[in-house]
C-alpha positions, 0 to 999 in steps of 0.5 A, a space after each residue: 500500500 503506497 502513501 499519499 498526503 492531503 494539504 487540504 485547502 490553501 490560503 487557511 493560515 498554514 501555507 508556509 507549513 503545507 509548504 514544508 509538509 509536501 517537501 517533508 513527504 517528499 524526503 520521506 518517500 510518500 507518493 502523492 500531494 494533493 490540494 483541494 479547492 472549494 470556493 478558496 483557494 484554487 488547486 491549480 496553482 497550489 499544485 504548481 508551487 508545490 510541484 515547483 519546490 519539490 523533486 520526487 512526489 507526484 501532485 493530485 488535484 482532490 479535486 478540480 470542480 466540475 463546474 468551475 472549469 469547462 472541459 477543455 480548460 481542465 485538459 489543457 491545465 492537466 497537460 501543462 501541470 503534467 508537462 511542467 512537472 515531467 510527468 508527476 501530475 494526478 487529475 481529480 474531478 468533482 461534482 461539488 455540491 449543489 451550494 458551491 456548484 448553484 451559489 458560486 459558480 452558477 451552474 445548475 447542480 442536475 443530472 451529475 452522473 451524466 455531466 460528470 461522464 462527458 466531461 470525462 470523456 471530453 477531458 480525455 479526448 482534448 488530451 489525446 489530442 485529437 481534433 475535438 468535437 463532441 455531441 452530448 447532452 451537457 456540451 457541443 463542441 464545436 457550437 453549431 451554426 458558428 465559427 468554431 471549428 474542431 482544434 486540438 491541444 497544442 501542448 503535449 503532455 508528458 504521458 499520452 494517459 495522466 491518470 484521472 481519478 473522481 470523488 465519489 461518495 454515492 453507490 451511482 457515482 462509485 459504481 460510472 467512477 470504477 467504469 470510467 476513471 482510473 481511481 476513486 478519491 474517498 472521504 471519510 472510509 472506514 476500513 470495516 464498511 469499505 466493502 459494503 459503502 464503496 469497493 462493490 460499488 466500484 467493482 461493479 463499474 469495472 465489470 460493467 466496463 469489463 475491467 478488473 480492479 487490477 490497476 485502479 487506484 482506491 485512495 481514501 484520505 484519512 486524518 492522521 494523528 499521533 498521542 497517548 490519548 485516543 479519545 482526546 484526539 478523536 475529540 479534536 475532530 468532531 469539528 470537522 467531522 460535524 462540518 461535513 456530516 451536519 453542515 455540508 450541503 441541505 438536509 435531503 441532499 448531504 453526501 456525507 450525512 447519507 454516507 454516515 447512515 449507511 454506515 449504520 449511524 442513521 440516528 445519529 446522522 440525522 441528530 448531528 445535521 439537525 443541530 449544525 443547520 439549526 446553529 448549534 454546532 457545539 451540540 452537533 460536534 458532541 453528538 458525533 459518536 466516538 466510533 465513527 471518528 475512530 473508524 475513519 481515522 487513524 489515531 493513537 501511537 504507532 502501533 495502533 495506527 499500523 493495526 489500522 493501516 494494515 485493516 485499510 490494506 485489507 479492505 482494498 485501499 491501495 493509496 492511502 492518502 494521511 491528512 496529518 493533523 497538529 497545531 504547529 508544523 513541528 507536530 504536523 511534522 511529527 505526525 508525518 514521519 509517524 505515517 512512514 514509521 507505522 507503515 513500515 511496522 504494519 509490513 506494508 512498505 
């Protein structure tokens, strides 16, 4: 099982210390960095600063949203990152949200299963560089009735396949992500539901695309943190995990919530997103129980974070990509080094 790190969000106060965390996992032999955007921060430009400052460590967009980027721009950004990096660069793609994909951007957040196939395939065949034309129900290429006329890319990637990965939560998205991308990001995977919640899913895919999972990459991100004190730990994440399982998104479309009731928290799932969207959101944080944090996390000392390495590996993970946690870049750091120590220890290295 390879290793992989999650900056998260750029511009968050902690950008001098992102810096030094990608250049540390760099030393340190991790496989890739990856940058997420929301309505911040963008990935691209983190990931080319990164990519600049480091010599070893592919960089991943987690993820390039959908509707912030026509088709063909994420393509040529792909083939740039790709070409300036000598082939380290990972494409992730992303629905969004419908607050994020309505509210910022101004795109309609409909049909997401068949816009995300297009763009796919659009993506795809701009980077072939073939003369790109495309008839879908999303987009035209070229618009009829005008002057366009089909081009193609004019910058050669690095490699003729960057490897295109896609955030999926939902049994629909998983299954079109295992039958058209060559990896999945997940959020929030516990290595004991990962079967049931994600693997079938996407296995599904890869038959129906007469594929094997040979060769796919399931890369969840994970928070990482190191200390004696397992339930203070798990404490600092409540925040987070009450953001995403309360907050993100309405109360009859929140992926994550829906995540957390298959994975058999429906009361408290419900209890959590009632409280954060009625503005408690201490409440909300305290009614996350302890299990769930602890089953998609890695938590505790280095033994105890190899046991959970070694259950991830187990379950199918491939890449597993550490969020390491900490107030300061030396315990940031610190738990880093850890990641490396306890996969080494769980005899995965």
């Amino acid at each position: 099982m390879r290793l992989g790190i999650n900056l998260g969000y750029w511009g968050a106060g902690m950008d001098g210390d992102n810096l030094a965390v990608a250049q540390e996992a760099d030393r340190l032999g991790y496989d890739v960095c990856w940058a997420a955007e929301a309505y911040g921060s963008d990935a691209a430009t983190v990931l080319a600063w990164v990519a600049a400052q480091t010599e070893r460590i592919d960089v991943g967009s987690a993820i390039f949203q959908i509707p912030a980027r026509q088709p063909a721009m994420t393509a040529m950004t792909a083939a740039t990152l790709d070409s300036l990096t000598k082939g380290r660069f990972r494409l992730g793609l992303g629905v969004s949200g419908p607050q994020v994909s309505e509210g910022w951007y101004g795109v309609k957040f409909d049909k997401p299963l068949a816009r995300t196939r297009e763009y796919v395939e659009i993506v795809r065949k701009a980077m072939s560089r073939e003369r790109l034309s495309y008839d879908g129900q999303h987009w035209t290429l070229p618009l009829p009735g005008g002057p366009g006329k089909p081009i193609k890319l004019t910058v050669h990637p690095e490699r003729e396949h960057i490897p295109l990965y896609i955030a999926a939560i939902g049994p629909k998205n998983l299954e079109q992500t295992g039958e058209i991308a060559d990896g999945a990001l997940l959020i929030f995977p516990a290595a004991e539901h990962l079967e049931e919640t994600a693997l079938r899913h996407i296995r599904a895919g890869r038959e129906k695309a007469g594929l094997t999972m040979d060769g796919f990459d399931v890369c969840p991100t994970v928070p990482l943190a190191v200390g004696d004190d397992v339930n203070a730990l798990a404490d600092t994440f409540r925040p987070y995990t009450a953001l995403y399982v309360g907050g993100m998104g309405s109360p009859k479309q929140n992926f994550y919530n829906q995540l957390a009731q298959r994975m058999g928290y429906e009361k408290e799932a419900a209890e959590i997103q009632e409280k954060y969207l009625g503005g408690d959101k201490a409440g909300a944080a305290a009614a996350v129980p302890h299990s769930l944090i602890d089953s998609t996390t890695l938590l505790g000392s280095v033994e105890r974070i190899a046991d959970g390495m070694r259950a991830y590996a187990e379950a199918g993970v491939t890449t597993l990509t550490l969020a390491p946690a900490g107030f300061t870049r030396d315990e940031r750091l610190t738990a880093l080094r850890a990641g490396v120590q306890a996969l080494e220890h769980a005899g995965l290295a």
